[in-house]
C-alpha positions as CSV (number, residue, x, y, z in Angstrom):
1,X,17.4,-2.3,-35.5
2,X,16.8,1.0,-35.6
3,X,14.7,3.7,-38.0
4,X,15.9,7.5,-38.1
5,X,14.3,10.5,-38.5
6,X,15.4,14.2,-38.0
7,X,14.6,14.7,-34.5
8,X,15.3,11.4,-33.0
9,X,16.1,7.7,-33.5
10,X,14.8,4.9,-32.6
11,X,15.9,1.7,-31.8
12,X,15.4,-1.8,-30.0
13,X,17.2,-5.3,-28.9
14,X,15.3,-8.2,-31.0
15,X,16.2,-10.5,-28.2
16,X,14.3,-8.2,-25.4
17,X,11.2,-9.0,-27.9
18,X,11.2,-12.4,-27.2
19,X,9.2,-12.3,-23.4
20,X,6.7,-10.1,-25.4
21,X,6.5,-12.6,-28.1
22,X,6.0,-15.2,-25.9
23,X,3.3,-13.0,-23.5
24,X,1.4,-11.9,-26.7
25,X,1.1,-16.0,-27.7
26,X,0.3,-17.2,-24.4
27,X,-2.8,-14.7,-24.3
28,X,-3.9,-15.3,-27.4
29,X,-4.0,-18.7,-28.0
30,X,-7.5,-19.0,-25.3
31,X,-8.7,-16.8,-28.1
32,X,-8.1,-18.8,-30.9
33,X,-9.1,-22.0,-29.3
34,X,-12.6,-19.9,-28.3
35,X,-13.1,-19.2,-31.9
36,X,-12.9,-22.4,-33.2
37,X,-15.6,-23.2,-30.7
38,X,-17.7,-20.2,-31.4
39,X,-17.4,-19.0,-34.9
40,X,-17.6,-15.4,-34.7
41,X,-19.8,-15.2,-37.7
42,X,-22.7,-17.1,-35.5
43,X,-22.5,-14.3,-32.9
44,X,-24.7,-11.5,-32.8
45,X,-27.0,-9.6,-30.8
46,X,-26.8,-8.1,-28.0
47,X,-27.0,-11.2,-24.8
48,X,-24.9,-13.2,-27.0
49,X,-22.2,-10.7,-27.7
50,X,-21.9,-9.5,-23.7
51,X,-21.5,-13.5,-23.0
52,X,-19.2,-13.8,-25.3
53,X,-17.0,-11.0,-24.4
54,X,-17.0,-11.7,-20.9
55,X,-15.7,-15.7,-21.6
56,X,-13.0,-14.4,-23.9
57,X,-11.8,-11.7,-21.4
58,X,-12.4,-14.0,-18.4
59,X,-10.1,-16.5,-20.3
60,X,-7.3,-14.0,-21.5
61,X,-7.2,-12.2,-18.3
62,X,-6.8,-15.7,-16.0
63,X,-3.8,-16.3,-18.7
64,X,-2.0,-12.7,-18.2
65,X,-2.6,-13.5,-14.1
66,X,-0.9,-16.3,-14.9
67,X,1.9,-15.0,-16.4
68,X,2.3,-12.3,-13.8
69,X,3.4,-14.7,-11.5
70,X,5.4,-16.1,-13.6
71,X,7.1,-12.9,-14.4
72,X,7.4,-12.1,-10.2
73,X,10.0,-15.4,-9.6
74,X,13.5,-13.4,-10.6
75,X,14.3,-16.0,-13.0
76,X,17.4,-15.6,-15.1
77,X,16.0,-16.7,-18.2
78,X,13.4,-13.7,-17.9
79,X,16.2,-11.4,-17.6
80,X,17.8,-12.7,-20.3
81,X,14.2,-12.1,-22.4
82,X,13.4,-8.4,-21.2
83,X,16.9,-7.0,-21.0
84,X,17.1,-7.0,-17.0
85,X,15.2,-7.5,-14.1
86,X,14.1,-4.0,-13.7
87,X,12.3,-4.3,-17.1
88,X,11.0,-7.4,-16.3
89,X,9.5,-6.0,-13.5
90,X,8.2,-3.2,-15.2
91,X,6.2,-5.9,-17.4
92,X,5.1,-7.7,-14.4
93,X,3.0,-4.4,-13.9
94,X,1.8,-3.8,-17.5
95,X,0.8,-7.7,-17.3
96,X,-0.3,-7.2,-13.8
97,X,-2.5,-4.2,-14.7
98,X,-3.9,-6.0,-18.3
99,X,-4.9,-8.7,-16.3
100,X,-6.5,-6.8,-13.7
101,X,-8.8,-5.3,-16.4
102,X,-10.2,-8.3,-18.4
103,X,-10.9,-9.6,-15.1
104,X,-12.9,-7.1,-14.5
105,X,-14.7,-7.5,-17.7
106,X,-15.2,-11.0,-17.7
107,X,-17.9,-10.6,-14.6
108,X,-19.2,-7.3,-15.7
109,X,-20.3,-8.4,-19.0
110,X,-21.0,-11.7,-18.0
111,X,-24.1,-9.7,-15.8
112,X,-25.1,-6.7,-19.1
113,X,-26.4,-9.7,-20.8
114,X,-29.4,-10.0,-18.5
115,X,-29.4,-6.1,-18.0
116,X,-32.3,-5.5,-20.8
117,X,-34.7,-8.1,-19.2
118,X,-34.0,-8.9,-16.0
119,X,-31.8,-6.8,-13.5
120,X,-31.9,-9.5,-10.7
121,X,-30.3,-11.8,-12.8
122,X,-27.7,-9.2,-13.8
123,X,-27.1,-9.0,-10.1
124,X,-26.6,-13.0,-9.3
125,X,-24.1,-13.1,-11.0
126,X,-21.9,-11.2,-8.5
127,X,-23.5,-12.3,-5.5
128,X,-23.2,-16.3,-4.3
129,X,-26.6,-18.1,-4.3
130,X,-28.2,-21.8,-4.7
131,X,-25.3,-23.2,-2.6
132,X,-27.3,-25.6,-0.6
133,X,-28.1,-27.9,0.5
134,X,-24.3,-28.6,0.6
135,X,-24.2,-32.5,0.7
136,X,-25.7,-32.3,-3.1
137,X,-22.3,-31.0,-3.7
138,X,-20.8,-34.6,-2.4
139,X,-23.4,-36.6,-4.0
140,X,-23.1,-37.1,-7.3
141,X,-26.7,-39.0,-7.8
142,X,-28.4,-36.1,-5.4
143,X,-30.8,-34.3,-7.9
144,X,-29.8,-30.9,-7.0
145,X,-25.6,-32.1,-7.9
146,X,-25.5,-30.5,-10.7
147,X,-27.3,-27.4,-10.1
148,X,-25.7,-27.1,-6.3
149,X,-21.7,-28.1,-8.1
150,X,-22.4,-24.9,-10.8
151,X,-23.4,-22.4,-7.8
152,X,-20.2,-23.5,-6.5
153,X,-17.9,-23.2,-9.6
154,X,-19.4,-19.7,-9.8
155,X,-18.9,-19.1,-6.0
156,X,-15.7,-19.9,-6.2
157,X,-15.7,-17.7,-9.1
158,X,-17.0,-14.6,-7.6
159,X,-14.0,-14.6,-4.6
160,X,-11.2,-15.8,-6.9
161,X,-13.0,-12.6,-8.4
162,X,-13.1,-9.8,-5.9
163,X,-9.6,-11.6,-4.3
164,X,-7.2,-11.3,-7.7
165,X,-8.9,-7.3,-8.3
166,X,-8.4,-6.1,-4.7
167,X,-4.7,-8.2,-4.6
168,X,-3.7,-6.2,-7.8
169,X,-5.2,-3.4,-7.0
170,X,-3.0,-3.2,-3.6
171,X,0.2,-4.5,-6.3
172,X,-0.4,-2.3,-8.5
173,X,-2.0,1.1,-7.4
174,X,-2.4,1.4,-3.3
175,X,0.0,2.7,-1.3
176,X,0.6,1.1,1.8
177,X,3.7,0.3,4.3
178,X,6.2,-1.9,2.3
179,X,5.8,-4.8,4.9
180,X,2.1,-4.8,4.4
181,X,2.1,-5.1,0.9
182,X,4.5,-8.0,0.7
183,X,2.3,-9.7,3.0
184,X,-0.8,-9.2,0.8
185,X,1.7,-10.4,-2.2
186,X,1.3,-13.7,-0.8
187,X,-2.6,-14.0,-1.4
188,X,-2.0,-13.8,-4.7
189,X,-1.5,-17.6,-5.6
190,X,-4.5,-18.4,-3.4
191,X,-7.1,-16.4,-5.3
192,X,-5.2,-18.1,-8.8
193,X,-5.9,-21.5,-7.2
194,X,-9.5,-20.4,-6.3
195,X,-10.3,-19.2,-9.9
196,X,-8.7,-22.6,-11.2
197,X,-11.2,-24.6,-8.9
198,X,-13.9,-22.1,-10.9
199,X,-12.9,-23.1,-14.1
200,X,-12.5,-26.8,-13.5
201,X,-15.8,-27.0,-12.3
202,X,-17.8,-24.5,-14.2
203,X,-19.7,-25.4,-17.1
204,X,-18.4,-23.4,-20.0
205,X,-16.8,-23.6,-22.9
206,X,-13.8,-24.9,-21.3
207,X,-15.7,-27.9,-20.4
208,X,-16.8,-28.5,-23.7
209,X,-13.4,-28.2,-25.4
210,X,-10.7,-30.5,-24.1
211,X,-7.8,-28.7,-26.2
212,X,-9.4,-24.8,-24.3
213,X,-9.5,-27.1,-20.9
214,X,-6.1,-28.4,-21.1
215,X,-4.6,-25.4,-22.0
216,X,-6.2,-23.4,-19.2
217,X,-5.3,-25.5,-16.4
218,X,-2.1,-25.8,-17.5
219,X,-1.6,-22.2,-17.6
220,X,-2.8,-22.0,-14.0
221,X,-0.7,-24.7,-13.2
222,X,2.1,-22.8,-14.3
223,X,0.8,-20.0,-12.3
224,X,0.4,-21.9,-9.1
225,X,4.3,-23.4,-9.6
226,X,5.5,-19.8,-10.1
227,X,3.9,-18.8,-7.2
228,X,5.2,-21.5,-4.7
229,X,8.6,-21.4,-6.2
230,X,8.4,-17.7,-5.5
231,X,6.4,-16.9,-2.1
232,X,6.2,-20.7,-0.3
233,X,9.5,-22.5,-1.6
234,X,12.3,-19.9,-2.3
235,X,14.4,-20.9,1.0
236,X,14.7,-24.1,-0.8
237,X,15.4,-23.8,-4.8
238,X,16.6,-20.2,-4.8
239,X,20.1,-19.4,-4.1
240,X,21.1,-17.6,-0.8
241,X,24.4,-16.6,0.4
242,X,25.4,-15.4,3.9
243,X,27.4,-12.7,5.0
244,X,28.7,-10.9,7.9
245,X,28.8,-7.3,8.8
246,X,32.4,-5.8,9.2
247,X,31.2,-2.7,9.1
248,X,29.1,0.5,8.8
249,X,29.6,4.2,7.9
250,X,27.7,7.1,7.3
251,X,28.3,8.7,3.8
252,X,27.2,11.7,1.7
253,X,25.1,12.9,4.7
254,X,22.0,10.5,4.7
255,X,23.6,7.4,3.5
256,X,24.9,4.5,5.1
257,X,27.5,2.3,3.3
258,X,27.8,-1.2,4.9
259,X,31.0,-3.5,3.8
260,X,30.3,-7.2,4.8
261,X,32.4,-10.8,4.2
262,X,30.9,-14.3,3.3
263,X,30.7,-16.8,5.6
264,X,31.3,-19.2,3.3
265,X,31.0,-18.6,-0.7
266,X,31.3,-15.4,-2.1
267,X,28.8,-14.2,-4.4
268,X,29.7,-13.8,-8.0
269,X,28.5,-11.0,-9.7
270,X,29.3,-8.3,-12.8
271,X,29.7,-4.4,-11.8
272,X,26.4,-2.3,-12.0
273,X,24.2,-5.6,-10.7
274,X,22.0,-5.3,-7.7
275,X,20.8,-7.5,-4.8
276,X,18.3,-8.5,-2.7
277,X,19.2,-8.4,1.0
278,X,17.9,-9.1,4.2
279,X,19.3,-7.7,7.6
280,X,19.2,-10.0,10.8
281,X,19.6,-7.3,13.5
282,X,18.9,-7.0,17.3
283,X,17.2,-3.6,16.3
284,X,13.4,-4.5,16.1
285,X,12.7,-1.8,13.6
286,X,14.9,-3.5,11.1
287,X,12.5,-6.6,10.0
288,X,14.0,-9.0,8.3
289,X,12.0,-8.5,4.8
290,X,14.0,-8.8,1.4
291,X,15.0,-5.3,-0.4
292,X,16.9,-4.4,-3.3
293,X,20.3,-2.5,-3.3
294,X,22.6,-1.9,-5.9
295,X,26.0,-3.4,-5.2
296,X,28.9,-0.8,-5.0
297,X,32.1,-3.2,-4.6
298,X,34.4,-4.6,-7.6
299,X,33.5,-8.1,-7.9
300,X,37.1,-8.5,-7.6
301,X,37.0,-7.4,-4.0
302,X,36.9,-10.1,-1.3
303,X,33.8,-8.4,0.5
304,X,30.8,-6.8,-0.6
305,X,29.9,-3.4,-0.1
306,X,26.2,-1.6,-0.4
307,X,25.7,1.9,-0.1
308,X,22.0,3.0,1.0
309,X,20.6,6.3,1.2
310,X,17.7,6.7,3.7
311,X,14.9,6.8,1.8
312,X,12.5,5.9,4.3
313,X,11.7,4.3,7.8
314,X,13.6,1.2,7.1
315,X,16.4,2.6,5.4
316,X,16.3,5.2,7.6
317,X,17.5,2.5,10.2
318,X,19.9,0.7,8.2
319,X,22.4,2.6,10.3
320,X,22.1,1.1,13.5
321,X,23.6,-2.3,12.0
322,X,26.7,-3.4,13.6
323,X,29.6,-5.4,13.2
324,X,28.7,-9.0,13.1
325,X,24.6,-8.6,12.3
326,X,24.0,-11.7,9.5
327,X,23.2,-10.8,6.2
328,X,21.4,-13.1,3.8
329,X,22.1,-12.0,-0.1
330,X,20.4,-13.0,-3.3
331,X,21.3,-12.4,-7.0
332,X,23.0,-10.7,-8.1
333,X,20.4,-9.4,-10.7
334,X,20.6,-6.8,-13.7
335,X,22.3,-6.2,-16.7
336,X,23.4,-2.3,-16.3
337,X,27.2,-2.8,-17.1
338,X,29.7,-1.5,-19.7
339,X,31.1,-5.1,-20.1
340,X,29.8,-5.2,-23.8
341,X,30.7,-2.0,-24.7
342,X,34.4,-1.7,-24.6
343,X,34.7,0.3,-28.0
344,X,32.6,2.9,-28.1
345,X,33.4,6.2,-25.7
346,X,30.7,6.1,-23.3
347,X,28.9,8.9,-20.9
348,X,27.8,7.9,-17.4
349,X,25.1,9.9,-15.5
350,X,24.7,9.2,-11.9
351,X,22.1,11.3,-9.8
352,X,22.5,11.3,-6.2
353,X,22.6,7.7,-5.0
354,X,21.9,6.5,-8.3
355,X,26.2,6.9,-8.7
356,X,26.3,3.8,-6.3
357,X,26.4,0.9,-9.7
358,X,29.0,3.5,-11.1
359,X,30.9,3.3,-8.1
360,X,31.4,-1.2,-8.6
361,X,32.0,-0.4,-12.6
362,X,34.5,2.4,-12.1
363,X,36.2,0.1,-10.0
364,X,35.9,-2.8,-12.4
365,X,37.5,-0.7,-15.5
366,X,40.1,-1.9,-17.1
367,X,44.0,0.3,-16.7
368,X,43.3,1.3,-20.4
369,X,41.9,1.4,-23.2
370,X,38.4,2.9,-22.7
371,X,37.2,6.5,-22.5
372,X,34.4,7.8,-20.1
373,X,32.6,11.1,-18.9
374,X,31.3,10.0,-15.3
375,X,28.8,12.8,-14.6
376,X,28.4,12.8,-10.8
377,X,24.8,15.1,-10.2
378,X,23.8,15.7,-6.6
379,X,22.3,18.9,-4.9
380,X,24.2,19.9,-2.5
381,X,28.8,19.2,-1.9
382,X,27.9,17.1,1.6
383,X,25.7,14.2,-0.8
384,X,28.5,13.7,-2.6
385,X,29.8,9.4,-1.8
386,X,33.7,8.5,-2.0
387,X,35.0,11.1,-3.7
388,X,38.5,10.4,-2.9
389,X,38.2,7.1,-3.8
390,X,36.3,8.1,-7.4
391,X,39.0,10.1,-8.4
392,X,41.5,7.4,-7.0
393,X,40.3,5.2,-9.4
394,X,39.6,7.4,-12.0
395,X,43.3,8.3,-11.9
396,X,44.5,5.1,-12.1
397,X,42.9,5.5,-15.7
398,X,43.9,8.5,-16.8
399,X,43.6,9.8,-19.2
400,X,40.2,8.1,-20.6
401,X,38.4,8.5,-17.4
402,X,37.0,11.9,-16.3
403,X,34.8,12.9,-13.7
404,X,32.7,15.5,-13.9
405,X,30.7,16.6,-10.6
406,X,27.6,18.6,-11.4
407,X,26.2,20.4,-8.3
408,X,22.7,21.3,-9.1
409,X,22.5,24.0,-6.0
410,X,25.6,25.8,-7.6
411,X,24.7,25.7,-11.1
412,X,21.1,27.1,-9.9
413,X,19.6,23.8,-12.6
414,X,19.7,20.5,-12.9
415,X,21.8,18.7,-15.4
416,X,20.6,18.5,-19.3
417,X,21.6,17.6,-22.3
418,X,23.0,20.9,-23.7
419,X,25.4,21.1,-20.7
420,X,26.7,17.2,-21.2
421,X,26.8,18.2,-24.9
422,X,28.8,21.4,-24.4
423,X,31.3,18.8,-22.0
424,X,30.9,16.0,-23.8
425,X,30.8,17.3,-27.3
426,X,29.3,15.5,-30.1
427,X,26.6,12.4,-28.6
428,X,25.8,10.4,-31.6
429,X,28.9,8.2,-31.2
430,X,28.3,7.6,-27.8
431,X,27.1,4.5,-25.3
432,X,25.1,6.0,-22.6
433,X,24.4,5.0,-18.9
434,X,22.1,6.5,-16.9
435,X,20.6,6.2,-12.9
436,X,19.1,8.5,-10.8
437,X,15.4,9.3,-10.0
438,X,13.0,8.5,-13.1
439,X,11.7,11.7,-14.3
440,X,15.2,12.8,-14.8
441,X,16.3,9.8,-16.8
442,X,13.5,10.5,-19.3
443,X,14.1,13.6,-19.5
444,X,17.6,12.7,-20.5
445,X,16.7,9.7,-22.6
446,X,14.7,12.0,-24.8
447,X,17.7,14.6,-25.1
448,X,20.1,11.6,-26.0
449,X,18.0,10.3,-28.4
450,X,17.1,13.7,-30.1
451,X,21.0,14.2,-30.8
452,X,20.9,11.0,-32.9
453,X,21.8,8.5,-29.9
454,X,19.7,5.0,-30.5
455,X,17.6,4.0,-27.6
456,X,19.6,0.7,-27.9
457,X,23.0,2.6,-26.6
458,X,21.2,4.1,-24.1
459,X,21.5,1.9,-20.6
460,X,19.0,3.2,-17.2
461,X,18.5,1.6,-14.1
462,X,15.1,1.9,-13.4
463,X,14.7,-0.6,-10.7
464,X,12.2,-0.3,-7.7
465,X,10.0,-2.7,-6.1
466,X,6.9,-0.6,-6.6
């Protein structure tokens, strides 16, 4: 679908819709089931408004922390509903960071309503109290049971709490060493089980509804199955395969391309996809954390290749791997590929190492019959990656494939649109692929789209794990 205007045009897949759909219902529904409970024509005044607020939010925000888990397992069928699982990472955030804001509500307006008469109140409600003594909590005909089982609920409350917003916080916002934060990644299922021991005890609304009950601990159940398939159960129900180093080379300066062969099955996968790999070295700086790297073989090849630049400490060290280090492999993942777009002329763009998933798809062209403008942008002549080979291939489909090396130190600027226009000529007819680093593909996205290219036909890999 698409709607057109002068300047630009604008498009979108239905069937990336569908994840949203599907979010948008999920979130809702709490709502809806809240209403029916508490008409909202029976609300009013100040006290009853801030409680009210602060049960929907807390409701609709335990929901989207649901589904952020969900979204964090790498599942096909997600893929399949975003359009890749660089955009359905991307979501993960936006639900990550929606959640991570009605959770803040819910407590925060949970404590205003006591704020006009009684700020110690206001103040309870963030800090645990009436908690003893704790064998009332074990017996049920105590006659403190009920009062000591509520100061519970809301204990548990209260850390589930201050647990899920410093977690997200850390996923979302805070900079810290790559190892640490994937170590704090795995507290998030804990503080989801501790908020669903809150609202199983607590009671609330939920307690009062069955239909609002059932529906919220099965959405943390959800949550909490997400979460162990994910962090605690991956080694069993997610697919692995193992391969061998043959061996390493430095390329284009301050990259290291590493060519390796299965030890058993080889891994299928479509030109342009990524994976997620993890080094067994004897070099101790090398941990043996999953990252993702884009795949620059043909899947036709009988090994697999990955081309890294050093980015950072651990890529940095990627080079020291040898000849025989293990490799574990999962995917592959991503749906950045020209496989669907066989009649259309197309324009590639690759920036730096972002040229590594056009490496796999140049490979992976057919002899004829398609026509392509590979634009190959890097800074400086020594970043430039298997340019022998490029134009090997290239020739072997000539004359629909050109390559086009853009060298942004020579040119004195960076690529844009008027130059691939002035190459290219006319855009509108085009399918366009694009990877590099982000603030360059937007810029280009907006050119493409201003010369009457729909967002639809415009293709970027966008994936980081940050």
């Amino acid at each position: 679908m698409s709607f057109k205007n002068k300047k630009s045009t604008l498009s979108f897949q239905p069937e990336h819709l569908i994840g949203w759909a599907v979010i948008v219902i999920l979130s809702v529904l709490p709502l809806v089931f809240w209403v029916k409970l508490n008409p909202l024509n029976e609300i009013s005044g100040f006290t009853p408004i801030m409680l009210a607020v602060g049960k929907v939010t807390g409701l609709v925000g335990t929901v989207l922390y649901a589904l952020s888990l969900v979204l964090s397992t790498r599942l096909k069928l997600l893929e399949s509903s975003f359009g890749g699982l660089n955009r359905v990472y991307i979501v993960h955030h936006i639900v990550g960071g929606l959640s991570l804001v009605f959770l803040t509500f819910h407590p925060l307006f949970l404590a205003l309503r006591y704020v006009t008469f009684n700020i110690h109140e206001a103040a309870l409600v963030l800090v645990p109290n009436g908690l003893y003594p704790v064998r009332a909590l074990f017996d049920s005909n105590h006659l403190t049971h009920e009062a000591v089982l509520q100061q519970w609920a809301t204990f548990f409350g209260i850390i589930a709490f201050w647990g899920m917003v410093i977690l997200l916080l850390i996923t979302l916002f805070i900079k810290i060493p790559y190892k640490m934060w994937l170590f704090t990644h795995k507290f998030l299922g804990v503080a989801f089980l501790i908020s669903g021991l809150h609202i199983f005890f607590i009671q609330s609304d939920t307690s009062a509804m069955g239909a609002l009950k059932i529906y919220m601990l099965t959405m943390i159940g959800i949550g909490l199955i997400a979460y162990s398939y994910k962090t605690l159960l991956s080694t069993i129900f997610v697919r692995h395969y193992s391969y061998i180093i043959a061996s390493t080379k430095v390329v284009g300066g301050n990259s290291v391309q590493i060519n390796m062969y299965a030890t058993k099955q080889l891994m299928p996968f479509k030109a342009g996809q990524f994976v997620f790999a993890r080094f067994h070295s004897h070099v101790k700086t090398i941990n043996k954390e999953w990252h993702p790297f884009t795949i620059s073989s043909s899947p036709q090849d009988n090994t697999l290749e990955l081309t890294i630049k050093a980015l950072g400490d651990y890529t940095n060290n990627l080079v020291q791997l040898a000849p025989g280090d293990l490799v574990d492999v999962e995917g592959a993942y991503g749906r950045f590929g020209f496989t669907s777009t066989y009649d259309r002329p197309q324009i590639w763009i690759g920036a730096g190492i972002g040229i590594t998933p056009f490496l796999s798809m140049l490979k992976d062209l057919p002899t004829s019959g398609m026509t392509i403008d590979l634009y190959y942008c890097v800074k400086t002549v020594y970043e430039i990656i298997d340019w022998d080979k490029i134009n090997q291939h290239a020739g072997a489909r000539s004359p629909g494939v050109r390559i086009i090396p853009f060298v942004s130190s020579m040119q004195h600027r960076h690529i844009d649109i008027d130059y691939i226009r002035a190459t290219s000529g006319e855009l509108s007819d085009k399918e366009v692929y694009i990877c590099g680093p982000p603030e360059m593909m937007a810029e280009l996205k907006q050119g493409f789209r201003q010369h009457g290219v729909p967002a639809v036909r415009i293709h970027t890999e966008e994936f980081g794990m940050r």
